[in-house]
N, C-alpha and C positions, 0 to 999 in steps of 0.2 A: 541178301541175295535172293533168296526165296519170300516172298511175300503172298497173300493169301488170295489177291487179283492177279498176282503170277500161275498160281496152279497151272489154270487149264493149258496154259504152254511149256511146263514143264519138259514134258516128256518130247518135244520138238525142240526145245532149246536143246536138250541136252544130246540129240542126233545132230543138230547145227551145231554145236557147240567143239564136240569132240573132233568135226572138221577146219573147222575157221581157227582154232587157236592152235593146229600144230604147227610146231616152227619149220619155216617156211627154209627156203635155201638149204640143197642139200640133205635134209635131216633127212635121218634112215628114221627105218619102222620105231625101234626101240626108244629113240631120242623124241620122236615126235610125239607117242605117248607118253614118256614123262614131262615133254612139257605140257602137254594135253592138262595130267594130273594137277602139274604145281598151279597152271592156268586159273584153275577153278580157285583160288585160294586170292586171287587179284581182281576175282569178281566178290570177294567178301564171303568164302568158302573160312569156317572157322578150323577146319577140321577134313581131310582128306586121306583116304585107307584105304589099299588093297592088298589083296596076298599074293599075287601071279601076275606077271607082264611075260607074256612069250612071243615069239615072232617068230615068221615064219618067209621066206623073199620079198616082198615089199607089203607084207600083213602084219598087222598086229593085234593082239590077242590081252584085254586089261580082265582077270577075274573077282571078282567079289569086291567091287568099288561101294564105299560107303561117303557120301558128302554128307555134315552136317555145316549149315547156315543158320543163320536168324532171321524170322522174320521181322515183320515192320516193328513187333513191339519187344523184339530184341531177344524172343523164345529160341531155342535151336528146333528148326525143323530139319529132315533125315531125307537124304535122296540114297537108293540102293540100286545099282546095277549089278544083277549074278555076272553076267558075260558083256561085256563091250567090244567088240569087232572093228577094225580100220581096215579094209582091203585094197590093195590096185594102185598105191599111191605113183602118181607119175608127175613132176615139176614142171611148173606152167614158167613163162617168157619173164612173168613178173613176181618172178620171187612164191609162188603160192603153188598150189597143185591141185589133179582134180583126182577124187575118191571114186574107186569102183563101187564100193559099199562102204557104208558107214551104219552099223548096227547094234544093236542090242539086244540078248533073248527075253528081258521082260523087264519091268522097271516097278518099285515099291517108293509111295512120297508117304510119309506122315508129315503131319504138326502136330503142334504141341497143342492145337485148338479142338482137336477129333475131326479133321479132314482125313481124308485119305484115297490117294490115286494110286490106281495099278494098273498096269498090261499085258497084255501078251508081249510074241515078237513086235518087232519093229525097227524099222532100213532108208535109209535116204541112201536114191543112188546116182550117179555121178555126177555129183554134189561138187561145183566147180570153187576152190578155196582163192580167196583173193590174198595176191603178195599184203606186205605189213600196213603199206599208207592206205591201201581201199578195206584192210579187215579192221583197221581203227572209224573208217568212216561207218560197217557194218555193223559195230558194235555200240555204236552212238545211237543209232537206229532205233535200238534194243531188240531183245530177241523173238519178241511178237513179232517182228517186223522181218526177220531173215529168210523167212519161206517163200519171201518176194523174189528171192535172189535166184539166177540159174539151178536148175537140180532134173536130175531126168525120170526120178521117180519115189515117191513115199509112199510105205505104206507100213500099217499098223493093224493090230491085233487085239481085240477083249479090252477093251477101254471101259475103266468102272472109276467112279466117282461117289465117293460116300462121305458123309458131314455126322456128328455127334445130333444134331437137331433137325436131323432131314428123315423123311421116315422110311426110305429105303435106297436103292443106289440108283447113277443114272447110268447104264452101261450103252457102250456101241459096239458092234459085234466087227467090223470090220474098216477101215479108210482106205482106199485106193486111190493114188493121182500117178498118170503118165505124161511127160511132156516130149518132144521132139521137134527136130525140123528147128533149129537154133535162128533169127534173125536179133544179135546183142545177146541179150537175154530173157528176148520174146518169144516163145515155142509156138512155131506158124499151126502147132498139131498136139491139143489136148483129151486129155478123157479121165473121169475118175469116178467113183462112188463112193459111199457112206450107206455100210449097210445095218438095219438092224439099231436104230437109238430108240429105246428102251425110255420112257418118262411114265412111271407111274401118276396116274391119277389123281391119286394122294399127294403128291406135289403140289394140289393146285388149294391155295387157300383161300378158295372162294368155294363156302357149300353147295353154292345154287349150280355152279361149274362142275362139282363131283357128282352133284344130283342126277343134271343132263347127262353126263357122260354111262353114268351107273345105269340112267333110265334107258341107255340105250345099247347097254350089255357091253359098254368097254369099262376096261379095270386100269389098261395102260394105253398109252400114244406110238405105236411104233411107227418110226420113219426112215426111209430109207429113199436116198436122192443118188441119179446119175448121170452123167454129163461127155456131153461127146461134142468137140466143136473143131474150129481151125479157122486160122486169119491168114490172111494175103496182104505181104505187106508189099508189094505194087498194085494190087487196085484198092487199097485198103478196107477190103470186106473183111468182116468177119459174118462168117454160118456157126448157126448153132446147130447142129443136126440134131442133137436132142436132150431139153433138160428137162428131168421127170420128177418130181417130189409123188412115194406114194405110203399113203397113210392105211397099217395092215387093216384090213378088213371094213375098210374106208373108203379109198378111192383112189386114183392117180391124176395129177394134172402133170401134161404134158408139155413143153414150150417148142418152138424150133424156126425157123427164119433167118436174114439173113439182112444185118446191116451195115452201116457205109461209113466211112470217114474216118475209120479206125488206122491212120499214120501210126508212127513209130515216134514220131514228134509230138504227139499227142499221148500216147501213154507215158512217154518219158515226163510229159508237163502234169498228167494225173498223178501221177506217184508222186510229184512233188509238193503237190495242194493238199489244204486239213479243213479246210473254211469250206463250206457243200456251195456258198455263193461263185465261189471259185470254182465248182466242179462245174454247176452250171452256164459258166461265163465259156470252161472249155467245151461242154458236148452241143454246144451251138449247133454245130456246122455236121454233127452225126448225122445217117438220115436212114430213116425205115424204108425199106424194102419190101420185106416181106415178114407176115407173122402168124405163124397158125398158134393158138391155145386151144387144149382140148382137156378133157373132164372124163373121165373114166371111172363111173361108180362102180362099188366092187360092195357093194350093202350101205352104204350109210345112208342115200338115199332112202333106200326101203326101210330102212328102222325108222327113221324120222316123219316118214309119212304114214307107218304104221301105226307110229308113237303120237301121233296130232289126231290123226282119225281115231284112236282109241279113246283121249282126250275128250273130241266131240263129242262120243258116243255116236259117231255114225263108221258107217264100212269105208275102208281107203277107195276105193273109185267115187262114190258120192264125194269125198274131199279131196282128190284130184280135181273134178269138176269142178267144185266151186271156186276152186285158187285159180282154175284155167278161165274161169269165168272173168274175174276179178283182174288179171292179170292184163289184158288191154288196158284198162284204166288205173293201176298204178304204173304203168310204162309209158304214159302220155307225159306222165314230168319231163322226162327227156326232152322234149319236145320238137320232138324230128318224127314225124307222124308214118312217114314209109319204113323205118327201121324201127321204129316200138314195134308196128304188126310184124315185122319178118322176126323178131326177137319175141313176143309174145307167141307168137304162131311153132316158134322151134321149143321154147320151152313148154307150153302145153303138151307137143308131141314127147320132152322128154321124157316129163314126171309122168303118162300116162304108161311108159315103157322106159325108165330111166337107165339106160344103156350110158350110151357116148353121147358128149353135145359138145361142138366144136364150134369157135368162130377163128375167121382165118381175115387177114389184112391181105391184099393185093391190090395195093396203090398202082394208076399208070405210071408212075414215074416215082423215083426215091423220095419219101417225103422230109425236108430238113427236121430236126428236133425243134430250133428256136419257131417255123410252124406249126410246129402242133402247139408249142407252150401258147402260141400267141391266139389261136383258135380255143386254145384249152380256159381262156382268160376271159378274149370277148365273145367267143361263141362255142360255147363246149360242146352245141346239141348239132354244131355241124363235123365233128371230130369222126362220126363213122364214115360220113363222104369224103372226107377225105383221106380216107385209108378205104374206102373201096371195101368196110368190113362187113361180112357175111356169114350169117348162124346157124347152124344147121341142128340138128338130132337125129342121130341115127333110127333106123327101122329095128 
């Protein structure tokens, strides 16, 4: 049941889990949680313990849950829930129902290898359960794969990650996802973040890797991403309004635009493809819009230039200079001679004042994806004209 390429979705299976397998028709609070319990023991659960089941009008309440399983080489690994929560249960048309919350206050995995995952709280909310014939197709799936399914919001707490061989933990401080605006079990209306992942340095087992980073006063990698979009499925746009990856004391890249073709017939045909030949055979007919990318140095810039002109033994404006120098004629490969100077001309401006540097796509008209592929093929150096892209640097 628990295998060691299982972990990192433990703690999601087991919020998906504690939904999808109560029995369906009828069942009250109390019967749904015991089958909940026995449930786990017919996914290859050796071992199944609690002290408290309470309920409360359509709530139920499981204390001190202990699963033990095996992993692949037949070890028993330990899954620990203090509190497991069911809230809200209301019966759907086909046999299933949809959870107002489905929770836990924090969750403990060992192996028997010296892994070990823990978290804070953590909620899947109304997490829509399919009657018996569609949760035997959800569970074929597996459980990496059931967060695909309708749910109108997760989210999670203090996520750590530690190994017997690893030389410290990988924590994330928070997950956030919202969905709304139901077309099937498309959310016309998203938004979520990941705040706070935590990757020490030391992770990385290349020394030349710990070197640079060291030499440049970081010890760890924090990241932190957030996303806010929405799709129309009659003109089938989808807007990003905005996806942000930003790296602490590093920088943020920004994304947001707005592209085309995104049917409902079309994502039902993506989730069904695993071949990437196949993914590219469906987003043919997608088409760009619009695209701004932007850059927001927050220091990494200035260490890195501080850190090459020290190198030189010259002062960082003399080495600005000379890369701005330099920089028309490594941007001639390209060989689209009006967009290397508008791109050499924006990044001289940056690194002289490395603020923001933005380039933005505004095609006159939506560009198909199988064109660009076919430009990207026979003529990659006329790809900015045709997206109409333009680079700027901020003052």
């Amino acid at each position: 049941m628990f295998n060691r390429s299982f972990v990192p979705s433990v703690f999601l299976g087991t919020l998906l889990l504690s939904g999808s397998l109560v029995q369906p028709a009828n069942a009250g609070p109390e019967e749904a949680a015991t089958y909940l319990l026995d449930s786990f023991k017919t996914l290859g659960a050796t071992n199944v313990e609690y002290k408290k089941l309470s309920t409360s009008g359509n709530s139920a309440t499981i204390n001190d849950v202990v699963i033990e399983a095996p992993d692949s080489h037949g070890h028993n690994a330990t899954l620990t829930l203090p509190v497991l929560t069911i809230e809200g249960i209301e019966e759907q048309d086909d046999g299933g129902f949809k959870s107002s919350s489905i929770a836990i206050s924090n969750l403990v995995f060992n192996d028997p290898h010296g892994l070990t995952v823990t978290t804070g709280p953590a909620s899947i909310g109304g997490y829509t359960v399919p009657g018996p014939d569609a949760l035997k197709a959800l569970l074929a799936k597996g459980l990496e794969n059931a967060l695909s399914e309708k749910y109108e919001s997760f989210s999670l707490k203090n996520f750590s990650f530690t190994r017997s061989d690893l030389p410290s933990a990988i924590r994330i401080g928070e997950i956030h996802l919202e969905q709304s605006d139901f077309v099937g079990k498309y959310a016309k209306q998203s938004s979520g973040h990941l705040n706070n992942l935590v990757i020490p340095i030391a992770f990385s087992r290349n020394p030349q890797v710990k070197a640079q980073f060291q030499a440049l006063g970081y010890n760890a990698l924090t990241l932190s991403v957030a996303y806010d979009g929405s799709w129309d499925d009659q003109t089938t746009l989808a807007s990003i309004k905005t996806l942000s990856i930003n790296a602490k004391d590093m920088g943020t890249v920004t994304l947001n635009g707005t592209l085309g073709g995104f049917s409902a017939d079309l994502l039902n045909k993506l989730q069904s493809v695993t071949e990437p030949a196949d993914v590219m055979a469906h987003i043919q007919g997608l088409t760009v819009d619009d695209l701004t990318l932007s850059f927001e140095n927050q220091s990494v810039v200035d260490r890195v230039l501080d850190l090459q002109a020290k190198n030189a033994g010259i002062e960082r404006d003399q080495f600005v200079q000379q890369i701005s120098g330099v920089m028309p004629l490594l941007l001639s490969a390209i060989g689209n001679p009006e967009f290397s100077d508008k791109l050499a001309k924006a990044a001289a401006k940056f690194l002289a004042n490395p603020t923001t540097l933005t380039a933005t796509a505004k095609p006159a008209n939506p560009v198909p994806v199988s064109q660009l592929i076919g430009a990207g093929i026979a003529a990659p150096q006329t790809l900015p004209d045709v997206l109409n892209v333009s680079v700027e640097a901020a003052e």
